[in-house]
DSSP file (Angstrom, degrees, kcal/mol; ACC not computed):
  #  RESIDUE AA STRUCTURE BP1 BP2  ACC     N-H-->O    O-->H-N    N-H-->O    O-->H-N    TCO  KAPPA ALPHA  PHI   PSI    X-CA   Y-CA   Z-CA
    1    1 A X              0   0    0      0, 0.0    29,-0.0     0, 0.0   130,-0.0   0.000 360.0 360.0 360.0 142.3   10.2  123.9  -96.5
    2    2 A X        -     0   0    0      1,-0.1     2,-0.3   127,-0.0   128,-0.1   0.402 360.0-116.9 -26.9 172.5    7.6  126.4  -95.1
    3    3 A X        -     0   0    0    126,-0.1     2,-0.3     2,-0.0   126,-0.2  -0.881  27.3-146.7 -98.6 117.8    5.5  128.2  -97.9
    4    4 A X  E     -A  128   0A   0    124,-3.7   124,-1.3    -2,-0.3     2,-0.8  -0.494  13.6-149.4 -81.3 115.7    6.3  132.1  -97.6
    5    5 A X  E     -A  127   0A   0     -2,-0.3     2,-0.8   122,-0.2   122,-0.2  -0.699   8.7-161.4-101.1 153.4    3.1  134.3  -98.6
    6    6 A X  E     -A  126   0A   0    120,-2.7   120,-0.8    -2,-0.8     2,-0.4  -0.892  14.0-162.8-108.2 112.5    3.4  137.6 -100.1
    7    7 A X  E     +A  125   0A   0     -2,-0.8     2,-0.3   118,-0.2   118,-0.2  -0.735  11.3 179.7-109.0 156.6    0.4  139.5  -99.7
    8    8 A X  E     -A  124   0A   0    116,-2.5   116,-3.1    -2,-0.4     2,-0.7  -0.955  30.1-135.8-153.1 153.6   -0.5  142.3 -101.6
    9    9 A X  E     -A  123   0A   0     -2,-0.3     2,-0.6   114,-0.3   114,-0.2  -0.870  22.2-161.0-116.5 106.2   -3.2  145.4 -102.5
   10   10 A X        -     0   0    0    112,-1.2   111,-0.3    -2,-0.7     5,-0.0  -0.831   7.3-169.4-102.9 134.0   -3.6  146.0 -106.1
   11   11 A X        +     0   0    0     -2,-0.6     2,-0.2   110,-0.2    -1,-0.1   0.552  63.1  54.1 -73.7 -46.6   -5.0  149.4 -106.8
   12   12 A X  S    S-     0   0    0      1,-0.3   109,-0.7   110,-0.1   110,-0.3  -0.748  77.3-121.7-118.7 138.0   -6.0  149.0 -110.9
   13   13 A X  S    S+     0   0    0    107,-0.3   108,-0.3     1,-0.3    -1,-0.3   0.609 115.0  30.6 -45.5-104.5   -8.1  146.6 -113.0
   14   14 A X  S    S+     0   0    0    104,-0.2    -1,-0.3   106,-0.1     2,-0.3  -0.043  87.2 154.9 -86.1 131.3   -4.8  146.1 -114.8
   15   15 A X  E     -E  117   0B   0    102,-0.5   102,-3.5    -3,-0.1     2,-0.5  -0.923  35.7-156.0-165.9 148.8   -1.7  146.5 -112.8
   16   16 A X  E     -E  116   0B   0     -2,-0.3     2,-0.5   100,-0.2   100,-0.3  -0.866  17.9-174.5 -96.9 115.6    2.0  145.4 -112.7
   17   17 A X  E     -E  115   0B   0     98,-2.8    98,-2.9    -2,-0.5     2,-0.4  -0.950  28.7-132.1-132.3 118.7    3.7  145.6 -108.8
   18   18 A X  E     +E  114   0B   0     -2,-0.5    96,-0.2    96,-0.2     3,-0.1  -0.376  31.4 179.4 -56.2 111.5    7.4  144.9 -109.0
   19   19 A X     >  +     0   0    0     94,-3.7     4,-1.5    -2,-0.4    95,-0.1   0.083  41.5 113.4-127.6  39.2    7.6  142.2 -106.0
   20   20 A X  H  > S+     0   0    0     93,-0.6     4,-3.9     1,-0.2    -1,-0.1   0.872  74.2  48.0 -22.1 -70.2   11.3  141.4 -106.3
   21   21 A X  H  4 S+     0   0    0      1,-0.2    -1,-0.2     2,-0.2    -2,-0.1   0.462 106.0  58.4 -76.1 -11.8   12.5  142.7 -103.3
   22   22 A X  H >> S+     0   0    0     -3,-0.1     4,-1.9     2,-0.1     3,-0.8   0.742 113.3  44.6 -97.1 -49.0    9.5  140.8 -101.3
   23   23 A X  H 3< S+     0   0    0     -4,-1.5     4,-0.3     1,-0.3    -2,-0.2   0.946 105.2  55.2 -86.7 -30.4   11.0  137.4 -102.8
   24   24 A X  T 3< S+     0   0    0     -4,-3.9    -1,-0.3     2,-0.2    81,-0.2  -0.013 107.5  56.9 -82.5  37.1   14.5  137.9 -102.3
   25   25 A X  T X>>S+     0   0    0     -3,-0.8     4,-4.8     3,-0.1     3,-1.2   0.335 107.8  40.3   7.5 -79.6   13.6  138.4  -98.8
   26   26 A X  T 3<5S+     0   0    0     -4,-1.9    -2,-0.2     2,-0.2    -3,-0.1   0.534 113.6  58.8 -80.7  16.6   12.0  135.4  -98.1
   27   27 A X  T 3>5S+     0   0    0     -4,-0.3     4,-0.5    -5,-0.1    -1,-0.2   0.621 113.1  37.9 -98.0 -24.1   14.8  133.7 -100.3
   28   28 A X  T <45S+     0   0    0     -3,-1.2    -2,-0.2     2,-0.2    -4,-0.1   0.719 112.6  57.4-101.8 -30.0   17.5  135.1  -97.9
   29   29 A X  T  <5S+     0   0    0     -4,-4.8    -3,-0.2     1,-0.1    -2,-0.1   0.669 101.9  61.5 -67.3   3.8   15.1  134.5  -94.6
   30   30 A X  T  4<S-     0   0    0     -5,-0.6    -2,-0.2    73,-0.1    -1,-0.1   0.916 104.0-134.6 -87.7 -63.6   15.1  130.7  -95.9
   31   31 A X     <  +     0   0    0     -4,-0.5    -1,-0.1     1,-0.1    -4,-0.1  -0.085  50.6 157.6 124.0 -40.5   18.8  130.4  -95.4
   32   32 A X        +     0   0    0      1,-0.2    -1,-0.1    98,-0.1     3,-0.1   0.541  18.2 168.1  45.8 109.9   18.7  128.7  -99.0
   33   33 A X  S    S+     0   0    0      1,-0.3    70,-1.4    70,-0.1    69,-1.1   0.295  74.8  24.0-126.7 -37.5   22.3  129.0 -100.9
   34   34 A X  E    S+B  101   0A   0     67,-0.2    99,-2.8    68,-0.2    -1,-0.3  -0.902  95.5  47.3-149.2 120.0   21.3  126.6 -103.6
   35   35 A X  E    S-B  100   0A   0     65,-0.8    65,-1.3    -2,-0.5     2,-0.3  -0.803  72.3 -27.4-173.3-128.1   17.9  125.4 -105.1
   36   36 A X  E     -B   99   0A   0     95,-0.5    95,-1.6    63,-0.2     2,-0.3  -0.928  28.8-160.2-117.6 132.3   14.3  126.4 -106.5
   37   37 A X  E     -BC  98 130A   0     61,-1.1    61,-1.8    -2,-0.3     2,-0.3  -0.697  11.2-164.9-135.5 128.5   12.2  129.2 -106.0
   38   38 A X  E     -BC  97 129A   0     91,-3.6    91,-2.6    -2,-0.3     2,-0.4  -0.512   2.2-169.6 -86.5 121.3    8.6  128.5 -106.9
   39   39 A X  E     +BC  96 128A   0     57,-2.2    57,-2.7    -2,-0.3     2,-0.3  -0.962  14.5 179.0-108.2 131.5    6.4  131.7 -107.2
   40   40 A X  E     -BC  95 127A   0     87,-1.7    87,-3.6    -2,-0.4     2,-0.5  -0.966  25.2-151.3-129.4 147.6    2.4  130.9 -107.6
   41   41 A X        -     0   0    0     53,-2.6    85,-0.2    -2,-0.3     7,-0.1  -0.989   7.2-158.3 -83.4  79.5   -0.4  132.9 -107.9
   42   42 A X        +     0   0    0     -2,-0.5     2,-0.5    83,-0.1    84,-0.1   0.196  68.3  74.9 -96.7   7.4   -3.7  131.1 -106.4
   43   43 A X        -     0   0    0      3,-0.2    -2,-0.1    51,-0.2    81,-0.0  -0.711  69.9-141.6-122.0 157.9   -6.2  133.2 -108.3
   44   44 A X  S    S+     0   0    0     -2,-0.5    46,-0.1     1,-0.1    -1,-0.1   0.830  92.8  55.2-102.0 -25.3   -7.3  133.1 -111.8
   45   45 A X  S    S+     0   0    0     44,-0.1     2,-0.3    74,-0.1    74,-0.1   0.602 111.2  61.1 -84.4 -17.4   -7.9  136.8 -113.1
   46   46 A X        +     0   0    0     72,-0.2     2,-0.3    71,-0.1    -3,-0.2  -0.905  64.1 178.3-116.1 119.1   -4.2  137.4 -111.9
   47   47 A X  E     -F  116   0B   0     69,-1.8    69,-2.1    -2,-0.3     2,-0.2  -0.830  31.5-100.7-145.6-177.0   -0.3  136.0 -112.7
   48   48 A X  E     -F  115   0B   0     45,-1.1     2,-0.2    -2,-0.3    67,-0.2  -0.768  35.5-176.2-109.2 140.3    3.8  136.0 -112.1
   49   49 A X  E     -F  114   0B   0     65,-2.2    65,-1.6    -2,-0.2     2,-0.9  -0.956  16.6-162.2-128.0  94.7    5.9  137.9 -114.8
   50   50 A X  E     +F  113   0B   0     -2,-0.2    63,-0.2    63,-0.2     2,-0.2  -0.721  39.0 142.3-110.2 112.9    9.4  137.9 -114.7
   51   51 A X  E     -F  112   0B   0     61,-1.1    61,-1.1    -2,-0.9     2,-0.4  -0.461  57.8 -62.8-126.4 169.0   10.3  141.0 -117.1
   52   52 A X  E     +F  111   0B   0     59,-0.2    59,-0.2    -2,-0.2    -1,-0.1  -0.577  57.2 175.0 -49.7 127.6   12.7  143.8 -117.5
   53   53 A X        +     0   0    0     57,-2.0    -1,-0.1    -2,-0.4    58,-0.1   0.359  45.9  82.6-158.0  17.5   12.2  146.1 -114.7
   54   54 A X  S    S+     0   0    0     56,-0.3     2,-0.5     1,-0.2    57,-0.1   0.408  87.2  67.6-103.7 -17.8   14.1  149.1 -114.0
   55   55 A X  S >> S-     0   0    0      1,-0.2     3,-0.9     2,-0.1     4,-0.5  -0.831  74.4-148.8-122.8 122.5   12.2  151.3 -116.4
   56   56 A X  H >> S+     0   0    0     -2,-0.5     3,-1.6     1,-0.2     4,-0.9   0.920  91.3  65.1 -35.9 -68.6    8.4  151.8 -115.0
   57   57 A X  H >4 S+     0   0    0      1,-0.3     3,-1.1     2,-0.2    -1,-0.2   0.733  89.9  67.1 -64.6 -35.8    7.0  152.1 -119.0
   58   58 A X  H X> S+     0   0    0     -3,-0.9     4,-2.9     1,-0.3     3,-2.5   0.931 102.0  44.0 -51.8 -41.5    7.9  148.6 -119.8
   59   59 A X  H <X S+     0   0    0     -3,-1.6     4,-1.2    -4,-0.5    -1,-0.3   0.800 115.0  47.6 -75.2  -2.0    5.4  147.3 -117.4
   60   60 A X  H << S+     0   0    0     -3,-1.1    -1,-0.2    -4,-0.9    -2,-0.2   0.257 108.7  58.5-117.0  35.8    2.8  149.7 -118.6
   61   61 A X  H X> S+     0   0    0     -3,-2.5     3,-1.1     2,-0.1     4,-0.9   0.781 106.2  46.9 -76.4 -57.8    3.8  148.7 -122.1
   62   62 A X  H 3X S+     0   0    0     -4,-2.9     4,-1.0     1,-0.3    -2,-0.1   0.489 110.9  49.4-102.0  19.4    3.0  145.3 -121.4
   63   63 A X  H 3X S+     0   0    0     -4,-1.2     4,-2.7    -5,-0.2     3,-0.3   0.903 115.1  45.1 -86.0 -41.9   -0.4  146.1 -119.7
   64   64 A X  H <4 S+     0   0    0     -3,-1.1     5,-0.2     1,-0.2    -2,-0.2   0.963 117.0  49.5 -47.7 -58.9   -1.3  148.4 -122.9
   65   65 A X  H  X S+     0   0    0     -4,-0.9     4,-2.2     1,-0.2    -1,-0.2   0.794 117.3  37.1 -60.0 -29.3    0.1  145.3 -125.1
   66   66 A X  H  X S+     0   0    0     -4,-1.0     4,-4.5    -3,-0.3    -1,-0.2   0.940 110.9  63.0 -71.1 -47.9   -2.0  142.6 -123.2
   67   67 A X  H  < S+     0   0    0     -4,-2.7    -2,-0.2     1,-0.2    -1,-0.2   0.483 110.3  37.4 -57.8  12.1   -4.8  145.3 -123.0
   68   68 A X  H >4 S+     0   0    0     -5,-0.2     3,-0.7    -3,-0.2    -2,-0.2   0.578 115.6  55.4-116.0 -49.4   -5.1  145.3 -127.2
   69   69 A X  H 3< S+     0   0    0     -4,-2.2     2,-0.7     1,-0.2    -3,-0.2   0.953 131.3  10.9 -36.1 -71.5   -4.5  141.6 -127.4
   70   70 A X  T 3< S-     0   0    0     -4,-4.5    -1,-0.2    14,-0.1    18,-0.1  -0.640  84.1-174.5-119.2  93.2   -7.3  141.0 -125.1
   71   71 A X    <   -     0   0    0     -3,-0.7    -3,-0.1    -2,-0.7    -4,-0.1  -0.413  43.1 -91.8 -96.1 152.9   -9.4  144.3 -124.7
   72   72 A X        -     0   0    0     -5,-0.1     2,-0.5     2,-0.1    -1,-0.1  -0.083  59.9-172.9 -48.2 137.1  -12.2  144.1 -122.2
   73   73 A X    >   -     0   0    0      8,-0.2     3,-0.9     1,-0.1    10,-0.1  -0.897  42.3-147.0-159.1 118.3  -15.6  143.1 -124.1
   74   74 A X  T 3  S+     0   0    0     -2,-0.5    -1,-0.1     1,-0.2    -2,-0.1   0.671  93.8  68.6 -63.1 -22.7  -19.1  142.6 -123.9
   75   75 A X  T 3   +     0   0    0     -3,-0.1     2,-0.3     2,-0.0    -1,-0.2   0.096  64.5 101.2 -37.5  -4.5  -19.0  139.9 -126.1
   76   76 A X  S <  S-     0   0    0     -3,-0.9     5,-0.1     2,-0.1     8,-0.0  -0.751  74.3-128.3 -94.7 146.0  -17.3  137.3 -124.4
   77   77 A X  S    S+     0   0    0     -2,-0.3     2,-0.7     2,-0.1    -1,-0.1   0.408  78.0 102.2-106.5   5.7  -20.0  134.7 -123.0
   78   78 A X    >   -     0   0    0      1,-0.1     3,-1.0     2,-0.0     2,-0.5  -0.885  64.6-150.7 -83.5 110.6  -18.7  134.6 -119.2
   79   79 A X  T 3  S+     0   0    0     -2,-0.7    -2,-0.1     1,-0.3    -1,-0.1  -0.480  79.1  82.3 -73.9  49.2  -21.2  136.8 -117.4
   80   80 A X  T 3  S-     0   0    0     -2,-0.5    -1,-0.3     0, 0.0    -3,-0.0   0.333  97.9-122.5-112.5 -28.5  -19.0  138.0 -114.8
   81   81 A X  S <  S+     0   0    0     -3,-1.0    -8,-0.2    -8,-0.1    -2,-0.1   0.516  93.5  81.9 100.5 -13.9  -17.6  140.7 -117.0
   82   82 A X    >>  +     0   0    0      1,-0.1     3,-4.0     2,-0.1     4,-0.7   0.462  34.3 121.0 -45.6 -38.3  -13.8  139.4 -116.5
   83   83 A X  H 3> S+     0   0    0     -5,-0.5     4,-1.7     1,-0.4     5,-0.2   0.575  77.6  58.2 -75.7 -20.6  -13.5  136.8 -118.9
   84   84 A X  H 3> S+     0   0    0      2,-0.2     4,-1.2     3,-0.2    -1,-0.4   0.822 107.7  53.4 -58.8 -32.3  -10.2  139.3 -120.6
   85   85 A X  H <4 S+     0   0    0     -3,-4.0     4,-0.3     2,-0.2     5,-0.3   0.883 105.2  46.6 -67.4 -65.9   -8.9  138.8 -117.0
   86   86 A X  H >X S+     0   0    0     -4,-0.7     4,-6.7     2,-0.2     3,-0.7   0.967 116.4  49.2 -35.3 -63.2   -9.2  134.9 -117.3
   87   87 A X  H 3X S+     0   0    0     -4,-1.7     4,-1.1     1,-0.2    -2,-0.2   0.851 105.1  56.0 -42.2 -54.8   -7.4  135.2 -120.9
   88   88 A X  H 3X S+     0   0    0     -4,-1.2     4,-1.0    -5,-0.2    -1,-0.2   0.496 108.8  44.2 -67.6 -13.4   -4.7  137.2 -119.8
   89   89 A X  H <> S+     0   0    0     -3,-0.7     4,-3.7    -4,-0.3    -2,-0.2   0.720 108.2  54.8-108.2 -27.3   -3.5  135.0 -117.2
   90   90 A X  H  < S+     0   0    0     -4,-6.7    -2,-0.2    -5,-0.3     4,-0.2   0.945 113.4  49.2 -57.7 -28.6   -3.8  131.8 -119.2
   91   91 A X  H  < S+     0   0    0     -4,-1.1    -2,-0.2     1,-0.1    -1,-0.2   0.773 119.3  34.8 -40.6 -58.2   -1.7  133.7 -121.4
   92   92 A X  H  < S-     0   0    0     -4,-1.0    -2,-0.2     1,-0.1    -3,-0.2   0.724 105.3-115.2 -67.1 -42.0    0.7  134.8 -118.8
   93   93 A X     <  -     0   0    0     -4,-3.7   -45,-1.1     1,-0.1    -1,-0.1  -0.030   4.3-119.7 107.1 136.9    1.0  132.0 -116.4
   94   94 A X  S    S+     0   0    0    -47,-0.2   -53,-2.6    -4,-0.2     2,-0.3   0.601  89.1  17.0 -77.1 -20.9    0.2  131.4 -112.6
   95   95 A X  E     -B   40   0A   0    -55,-0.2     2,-0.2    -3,-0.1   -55,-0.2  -0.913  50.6-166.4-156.0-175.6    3.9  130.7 -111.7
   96   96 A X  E     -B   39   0A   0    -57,-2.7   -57,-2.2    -2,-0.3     2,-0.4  -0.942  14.1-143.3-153.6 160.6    7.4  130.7 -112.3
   97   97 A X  E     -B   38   0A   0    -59,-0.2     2,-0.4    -2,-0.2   -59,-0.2  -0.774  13.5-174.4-159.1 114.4   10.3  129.2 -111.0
   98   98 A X  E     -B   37   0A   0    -61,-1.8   -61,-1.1    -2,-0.4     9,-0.1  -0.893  27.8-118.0-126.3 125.4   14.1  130.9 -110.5
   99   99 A X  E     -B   36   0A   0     -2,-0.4     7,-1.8   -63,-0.2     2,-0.6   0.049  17.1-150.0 -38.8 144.4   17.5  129.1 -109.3
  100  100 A X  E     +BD  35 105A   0    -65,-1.3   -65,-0.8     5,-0.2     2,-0.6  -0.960  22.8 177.7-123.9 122.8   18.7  130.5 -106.2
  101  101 A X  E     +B   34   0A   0      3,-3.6   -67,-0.2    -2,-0.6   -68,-0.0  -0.847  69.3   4.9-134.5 110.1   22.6  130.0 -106.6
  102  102 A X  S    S-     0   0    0    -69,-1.1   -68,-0.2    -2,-0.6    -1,-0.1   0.527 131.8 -54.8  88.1   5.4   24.6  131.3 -103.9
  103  103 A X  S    S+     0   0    0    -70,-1.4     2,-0.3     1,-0.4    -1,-0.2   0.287 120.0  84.1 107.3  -3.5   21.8  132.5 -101.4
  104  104 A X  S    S-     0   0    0    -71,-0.4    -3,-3.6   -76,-0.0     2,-1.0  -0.818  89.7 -93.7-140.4-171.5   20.1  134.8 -104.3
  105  105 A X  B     -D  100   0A   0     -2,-0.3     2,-3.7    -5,-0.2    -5,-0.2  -0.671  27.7-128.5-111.8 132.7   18.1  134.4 -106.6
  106  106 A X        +     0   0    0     -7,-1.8    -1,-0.1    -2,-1.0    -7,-0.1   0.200  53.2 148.6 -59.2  27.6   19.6  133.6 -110.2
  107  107 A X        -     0   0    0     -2,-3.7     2,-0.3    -8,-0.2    -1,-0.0  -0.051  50.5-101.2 -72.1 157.5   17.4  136.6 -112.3
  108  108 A X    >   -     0   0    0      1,-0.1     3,-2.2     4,-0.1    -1,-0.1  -0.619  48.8 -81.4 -85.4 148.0   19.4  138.3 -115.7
  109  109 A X  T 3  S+     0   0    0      1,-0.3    -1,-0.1    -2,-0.3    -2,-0.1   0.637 129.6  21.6 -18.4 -45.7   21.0  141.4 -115.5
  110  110 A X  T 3  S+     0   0    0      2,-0.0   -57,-2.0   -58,-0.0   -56,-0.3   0.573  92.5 114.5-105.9 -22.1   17.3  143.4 -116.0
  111  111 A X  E <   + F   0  52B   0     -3,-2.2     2,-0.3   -59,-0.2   -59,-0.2  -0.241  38.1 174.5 -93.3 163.6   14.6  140.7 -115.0
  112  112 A X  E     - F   0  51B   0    -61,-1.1   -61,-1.1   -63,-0.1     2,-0.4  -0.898  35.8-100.2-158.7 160.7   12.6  141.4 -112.0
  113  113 A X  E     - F   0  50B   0     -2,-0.3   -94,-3.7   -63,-0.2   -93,-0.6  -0.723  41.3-166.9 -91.6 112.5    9.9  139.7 -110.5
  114  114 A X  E     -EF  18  49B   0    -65,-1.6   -65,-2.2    -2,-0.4     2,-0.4  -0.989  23.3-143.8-126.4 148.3    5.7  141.0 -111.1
  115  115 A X  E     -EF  17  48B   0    -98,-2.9   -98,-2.8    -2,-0.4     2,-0.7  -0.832  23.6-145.8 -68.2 122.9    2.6  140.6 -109.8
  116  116 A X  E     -EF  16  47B   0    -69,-2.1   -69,-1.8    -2,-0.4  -100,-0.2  -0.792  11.7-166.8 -93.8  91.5    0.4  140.7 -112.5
  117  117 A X  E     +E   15   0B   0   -102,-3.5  -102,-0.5    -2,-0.7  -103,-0.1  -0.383  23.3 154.9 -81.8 153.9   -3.4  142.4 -111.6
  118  118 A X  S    S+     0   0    0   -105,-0.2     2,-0.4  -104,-0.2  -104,-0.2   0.178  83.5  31.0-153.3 -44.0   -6.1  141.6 -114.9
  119  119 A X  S    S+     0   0    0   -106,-0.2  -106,-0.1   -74,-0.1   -73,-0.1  -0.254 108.2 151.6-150.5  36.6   -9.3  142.0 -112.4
  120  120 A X        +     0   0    0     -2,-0.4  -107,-0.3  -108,-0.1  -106,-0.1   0.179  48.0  95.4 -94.1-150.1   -8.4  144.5 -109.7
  121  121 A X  S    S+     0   0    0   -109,-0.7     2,-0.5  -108,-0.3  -110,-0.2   0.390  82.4 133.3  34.0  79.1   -8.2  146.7 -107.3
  122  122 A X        -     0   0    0   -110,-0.3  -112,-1.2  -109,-0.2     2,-0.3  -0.900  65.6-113.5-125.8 140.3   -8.3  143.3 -105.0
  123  123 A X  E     +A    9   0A   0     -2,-0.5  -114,-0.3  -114,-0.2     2,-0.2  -0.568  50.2 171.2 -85.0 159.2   -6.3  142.3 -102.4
  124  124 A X  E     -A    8   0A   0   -116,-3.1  -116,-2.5    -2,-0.3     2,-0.3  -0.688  23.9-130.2-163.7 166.0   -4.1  138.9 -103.7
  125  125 A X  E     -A    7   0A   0   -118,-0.2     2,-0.3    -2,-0.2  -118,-0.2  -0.891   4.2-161.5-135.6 154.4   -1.3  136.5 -102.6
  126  126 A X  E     -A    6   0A   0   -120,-0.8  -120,-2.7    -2,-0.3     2,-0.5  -0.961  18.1-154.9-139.4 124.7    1.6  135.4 -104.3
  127  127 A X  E     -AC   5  40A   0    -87,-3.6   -87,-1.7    -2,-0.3     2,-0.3  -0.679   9.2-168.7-102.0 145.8    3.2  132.1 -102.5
  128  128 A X  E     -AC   4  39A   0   -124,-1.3  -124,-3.7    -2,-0.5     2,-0.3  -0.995   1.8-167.2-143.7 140.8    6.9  131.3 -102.9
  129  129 A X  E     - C   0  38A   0    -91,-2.6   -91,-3.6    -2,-0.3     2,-0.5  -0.982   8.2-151.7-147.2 144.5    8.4  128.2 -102.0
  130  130 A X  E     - C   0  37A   0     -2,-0.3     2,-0.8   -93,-0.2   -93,-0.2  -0.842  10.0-174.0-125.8 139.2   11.5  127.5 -101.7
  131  131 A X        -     0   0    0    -95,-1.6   -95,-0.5    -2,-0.5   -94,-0.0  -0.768  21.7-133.1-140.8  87.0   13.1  124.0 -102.2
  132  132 A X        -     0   0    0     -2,-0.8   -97,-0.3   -97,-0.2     2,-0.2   0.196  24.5-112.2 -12.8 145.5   17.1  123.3 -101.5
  133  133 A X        -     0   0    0    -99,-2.8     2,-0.3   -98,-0.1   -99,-0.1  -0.628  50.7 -85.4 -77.8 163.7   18.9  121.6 -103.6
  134  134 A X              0   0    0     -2,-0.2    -1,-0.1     1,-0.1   -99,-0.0  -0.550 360.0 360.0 -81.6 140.5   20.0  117.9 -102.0
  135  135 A X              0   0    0     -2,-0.3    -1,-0.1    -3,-0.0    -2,-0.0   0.374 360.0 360.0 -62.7 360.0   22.9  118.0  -99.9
């Protein structure tokens, strides 16, 4: 199967953009009733979150909470001025991967699909691929 990209314009160093509705899309244009679908991230300051997501303030709890964990710092000994960026996504993760059972995609009552910004306002990709189950 094809690898779908999602491309996107993040706005904020740190920033959350619900992109649900962008993968179950490309989850019903695959045709797809039963499998995988693999969300990755290609970038390193940046990662996939799959959270609660019908009230806005949870994701900008859990940029406040990542921003205390790992607050922005002169101290850090990667001279690029990121290295919180870096941190926060090893922390978070580059991918994810959700069932598709019945043509949709197998998310909990509340979960939703983010892009996760650490090192923005940059424009970014999120690949989903999506992998049948055998017939």
């Amino acid at each position: 199967m094809p690898i779908h990209t999602i491309k996107l314009r993040t706005s904020c160093r740190t920033e959350m953009q619900n992109v649900t509705e962008q993968v179950t899309k490309a989850v019903r244009d695959s045709g797809c009733t039963h499998g995988v679908c693999h969300l990755y991230v290609p970038h390193t300051t940046a990662g996939v979150i799959i959270n609660e997501g019908y009230d806005p303030d949870v994701a900008r709890d859990m940029e406040g909470a990542l921003d205390r964990l790992v607050p922005d710092s002169s101290h850090f000994r990667h001279a690029e001025g990121n290295s919180d960026s870096h941190i926060k996504t090893a922390l978070i993760g580059s991918s994810q991967s959700v069932w598709i059972e019945n043509g949709r995609l197998a998310l909990g009552r509340w979960q939703q699909i983010f892009f996760a910004e650490f090192d923005g306002p940059r424009s970014r990709e999120l690949h989903v691929k999506i992998v049948p189950d055998p017939a």
